[in-house]
Legacy VTK file of the C-alpha trace (Angstrom):
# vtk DataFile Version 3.0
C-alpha trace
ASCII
DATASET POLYDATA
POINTS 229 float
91.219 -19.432 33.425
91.681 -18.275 36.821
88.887 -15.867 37.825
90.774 -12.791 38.855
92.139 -12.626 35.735
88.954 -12.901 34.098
87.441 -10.169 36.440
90.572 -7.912 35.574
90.052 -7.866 31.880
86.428 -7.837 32.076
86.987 -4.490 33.981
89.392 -2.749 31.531
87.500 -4.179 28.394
83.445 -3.761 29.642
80.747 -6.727 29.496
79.372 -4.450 26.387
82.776 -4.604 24.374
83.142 -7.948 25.199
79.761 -9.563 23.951
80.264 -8.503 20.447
82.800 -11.154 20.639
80.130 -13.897 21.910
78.604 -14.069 18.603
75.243 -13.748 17.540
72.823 -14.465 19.545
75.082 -13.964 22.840
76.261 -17.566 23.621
78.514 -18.783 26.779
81.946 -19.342 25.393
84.709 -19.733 28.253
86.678 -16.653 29.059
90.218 -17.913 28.061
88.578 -18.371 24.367
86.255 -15.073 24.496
89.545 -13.386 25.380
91.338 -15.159 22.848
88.955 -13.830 20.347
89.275 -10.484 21.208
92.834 -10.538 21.277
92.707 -12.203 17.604
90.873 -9.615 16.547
93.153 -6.955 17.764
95.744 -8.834 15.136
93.670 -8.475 13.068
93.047 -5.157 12.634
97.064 -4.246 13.430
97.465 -6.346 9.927
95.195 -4.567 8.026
95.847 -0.675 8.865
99.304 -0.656 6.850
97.218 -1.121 3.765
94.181 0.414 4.636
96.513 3.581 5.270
98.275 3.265 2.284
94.972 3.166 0.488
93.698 6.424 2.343
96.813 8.163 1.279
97.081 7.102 -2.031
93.354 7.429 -2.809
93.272 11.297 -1.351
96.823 12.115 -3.702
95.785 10.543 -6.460
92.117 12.393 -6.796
94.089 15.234 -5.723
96.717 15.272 -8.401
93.666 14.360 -11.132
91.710 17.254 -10.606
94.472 19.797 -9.943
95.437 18.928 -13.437
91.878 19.216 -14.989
90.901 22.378 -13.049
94.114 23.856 -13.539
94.905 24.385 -9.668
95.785 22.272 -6.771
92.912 24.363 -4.985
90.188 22.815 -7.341
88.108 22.450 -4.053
87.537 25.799 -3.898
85.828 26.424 -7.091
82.204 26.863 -6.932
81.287 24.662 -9.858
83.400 21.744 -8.613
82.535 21.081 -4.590
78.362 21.994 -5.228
77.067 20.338 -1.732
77.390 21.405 1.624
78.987 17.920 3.219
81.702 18.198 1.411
82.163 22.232 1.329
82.181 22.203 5.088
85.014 19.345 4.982
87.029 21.976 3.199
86.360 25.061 5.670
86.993 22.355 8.419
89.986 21.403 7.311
91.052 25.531 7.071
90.031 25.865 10.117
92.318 23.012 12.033
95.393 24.841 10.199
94.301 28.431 11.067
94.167 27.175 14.748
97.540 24.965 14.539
98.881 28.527 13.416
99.710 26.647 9.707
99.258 28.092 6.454
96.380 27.174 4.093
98.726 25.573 1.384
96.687 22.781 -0.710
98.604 19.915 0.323
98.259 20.662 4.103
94.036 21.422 3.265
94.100 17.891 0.795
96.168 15.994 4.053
93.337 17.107 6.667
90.923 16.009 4.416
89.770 12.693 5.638
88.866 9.095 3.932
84.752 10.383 3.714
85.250 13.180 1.914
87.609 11.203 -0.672
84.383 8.585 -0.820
81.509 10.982 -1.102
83.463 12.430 -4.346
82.644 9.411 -5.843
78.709 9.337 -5.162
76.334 9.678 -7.970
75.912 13.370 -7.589
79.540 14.190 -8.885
78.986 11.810 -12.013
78.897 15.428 -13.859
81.173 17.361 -12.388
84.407 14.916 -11.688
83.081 11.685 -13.794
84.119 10.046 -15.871
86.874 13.103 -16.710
88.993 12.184 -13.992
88.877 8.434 -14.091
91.627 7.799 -16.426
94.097 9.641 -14.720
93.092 9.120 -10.934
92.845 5.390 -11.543
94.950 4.615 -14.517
95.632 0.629 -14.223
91.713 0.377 -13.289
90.541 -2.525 -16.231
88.604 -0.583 -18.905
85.211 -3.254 -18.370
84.887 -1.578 -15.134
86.212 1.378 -15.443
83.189 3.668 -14.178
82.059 5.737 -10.978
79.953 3.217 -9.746
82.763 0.452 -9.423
84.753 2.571 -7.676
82.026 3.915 -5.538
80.642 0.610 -4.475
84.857 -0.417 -3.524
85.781 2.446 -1.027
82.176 2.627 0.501
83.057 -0.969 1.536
86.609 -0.431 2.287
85.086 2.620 4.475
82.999 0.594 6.515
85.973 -1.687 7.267
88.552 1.366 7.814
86.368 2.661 10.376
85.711 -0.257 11.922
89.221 -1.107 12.414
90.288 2.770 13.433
87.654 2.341 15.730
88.454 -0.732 17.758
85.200 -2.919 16.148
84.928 -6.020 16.057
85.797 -7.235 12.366
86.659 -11.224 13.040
83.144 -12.631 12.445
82.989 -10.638 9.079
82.845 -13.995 6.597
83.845 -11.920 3.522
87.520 -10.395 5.314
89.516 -11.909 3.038
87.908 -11.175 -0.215
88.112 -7.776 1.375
91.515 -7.598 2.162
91.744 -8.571 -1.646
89.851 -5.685 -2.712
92.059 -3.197 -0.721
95.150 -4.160 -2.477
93.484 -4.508 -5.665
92.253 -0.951 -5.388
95.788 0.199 -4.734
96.619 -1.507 -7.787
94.226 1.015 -9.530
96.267 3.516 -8.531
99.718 1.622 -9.019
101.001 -1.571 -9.217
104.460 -0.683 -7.172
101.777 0.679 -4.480
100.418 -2.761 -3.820
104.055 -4.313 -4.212
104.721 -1.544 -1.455
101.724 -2.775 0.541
102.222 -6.584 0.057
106.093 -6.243 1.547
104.434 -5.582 5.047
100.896 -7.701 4.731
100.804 -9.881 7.787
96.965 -10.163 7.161
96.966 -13.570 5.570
99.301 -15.514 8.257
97.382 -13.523 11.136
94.056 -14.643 9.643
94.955 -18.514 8.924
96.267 -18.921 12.337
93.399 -18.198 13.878
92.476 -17.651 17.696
94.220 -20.209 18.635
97.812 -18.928 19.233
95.910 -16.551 21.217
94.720 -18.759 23.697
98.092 -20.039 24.702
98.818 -16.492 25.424
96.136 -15.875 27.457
96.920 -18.999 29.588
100.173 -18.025 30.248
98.558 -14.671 31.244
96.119 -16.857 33.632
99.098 -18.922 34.784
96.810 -22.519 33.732
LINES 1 230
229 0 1 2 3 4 5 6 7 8 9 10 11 12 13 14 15 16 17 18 19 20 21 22 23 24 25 26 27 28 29 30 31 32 33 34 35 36 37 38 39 40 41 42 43 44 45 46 47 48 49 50 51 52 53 54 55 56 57 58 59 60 61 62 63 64 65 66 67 68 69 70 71 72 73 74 75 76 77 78 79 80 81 82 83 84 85 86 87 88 89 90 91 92 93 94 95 96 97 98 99 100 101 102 103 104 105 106 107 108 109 110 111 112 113 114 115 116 117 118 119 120 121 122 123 124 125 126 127 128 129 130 131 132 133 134 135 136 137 138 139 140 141 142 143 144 145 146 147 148 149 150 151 152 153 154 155 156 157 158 159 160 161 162 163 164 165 166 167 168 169 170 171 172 173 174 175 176 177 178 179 180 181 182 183 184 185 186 187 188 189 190 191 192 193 194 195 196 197 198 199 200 201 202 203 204 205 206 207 208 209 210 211 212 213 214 215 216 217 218 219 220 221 222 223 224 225 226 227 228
């Protein structure tokens, strides 16, 4: 790989950005491969935010539409005895606030849309076993199998798909995870919870399989036509 290449990306990218895609420990890889890498990753992630979005969406809607219907109101969040804990009370007066200052009006969808994917999650912690538990579980997540049909299961599923949302919203690395595709799994799988045609929906634009089997290495004939080698 020609070196002024090298030095360009290495300038746009940083050394830091770059040596999470070394491996662990740091190793020498060439450049044309580390670049590779990071470009593969990039791929990556681009495959999996259609269904991670999907998931965000439907997840939000669906806990949305659940407890409107138990509580009686689409602004169930602003009942005392539902949200009891600050983290997740301040989410709500956040979420006011960005509308009051975009000069929009405090309907519930627009508060329930500005919500985002952490609040959805912490609803599902322990500490709302009582309050939301197992009363909304039938309806929220209606195609979820009865043997595992509890808080927990779906606690322990979008904590994980929250660590690899993030990740991927924030431009980490995710291509040394060993477990992505069992992931991947698990995101459609949750939006079959939810609904089957959901995951149909998802699975009509899911790249993530042919972007993940392929590997790094179309990505290294890219980036020596880049190089000119």
């Amino acid at each position: 790989m020609q070196a002024h290449v090298a030095q360009a990306l290495v300038q746009v990218l940083s050394t830091e950005r770059l040596d999470a895609y070394r491996g662990q420990p740091i190793n020498t890889i060439a450049d044309q491969q580390l670049f590779a890498r990071y470009a593969w990753n990039m791929a990556l992630s681009e495959s999996l935010y259609p269904n991670l979005q999907l998931l965000e969406i439907a997840v939000r809607n669906t806990i949305h539409n659940a407890a409107s219907q138990h509580f009686n109101s689409e602004f169930w969040f602003d009942q005392h005895a539902v949200l009891q804990h600050l983290h997740e009370k301040d989410a709500v007066v956040s979420a006011k606030h960005k509308l009051t200052k975009n000069h929009k009006p405090h309907d519930a969808g627009r508060v329930v849309a500005e919500l985002n994917f952490g609040f959805w999650t912490s609803l599902l912690d322990s500490r709302y076993e009582q309050v939301l538990w197992p009363r909304l579980l039938q309806t929220a997540f209606p195609h979820l199998p009865r043997r595992i049909r509890t808080r927990a299961t779906l606690s322990r599923r979008f904590h994980r798909v929250r660590q690899l949302r993030n990740r991927v919203f924030h431009h980490e690395p995710i291509w040394h995870w060993r477990d992505l595709v069992q992931q991947h799994q698990h995101i459609l799988e949750a939006l079959a919870w939810i609904d089957p045609t959901a995951c149909k929906f998802a699975q009509c634009m899911d790249r993530f399989p042919q972007v993940y089997q392929q590997g790094q290495q179309p990505f290294e004939q890219l980036i020596r036509q880049i190089s000119g080698t």
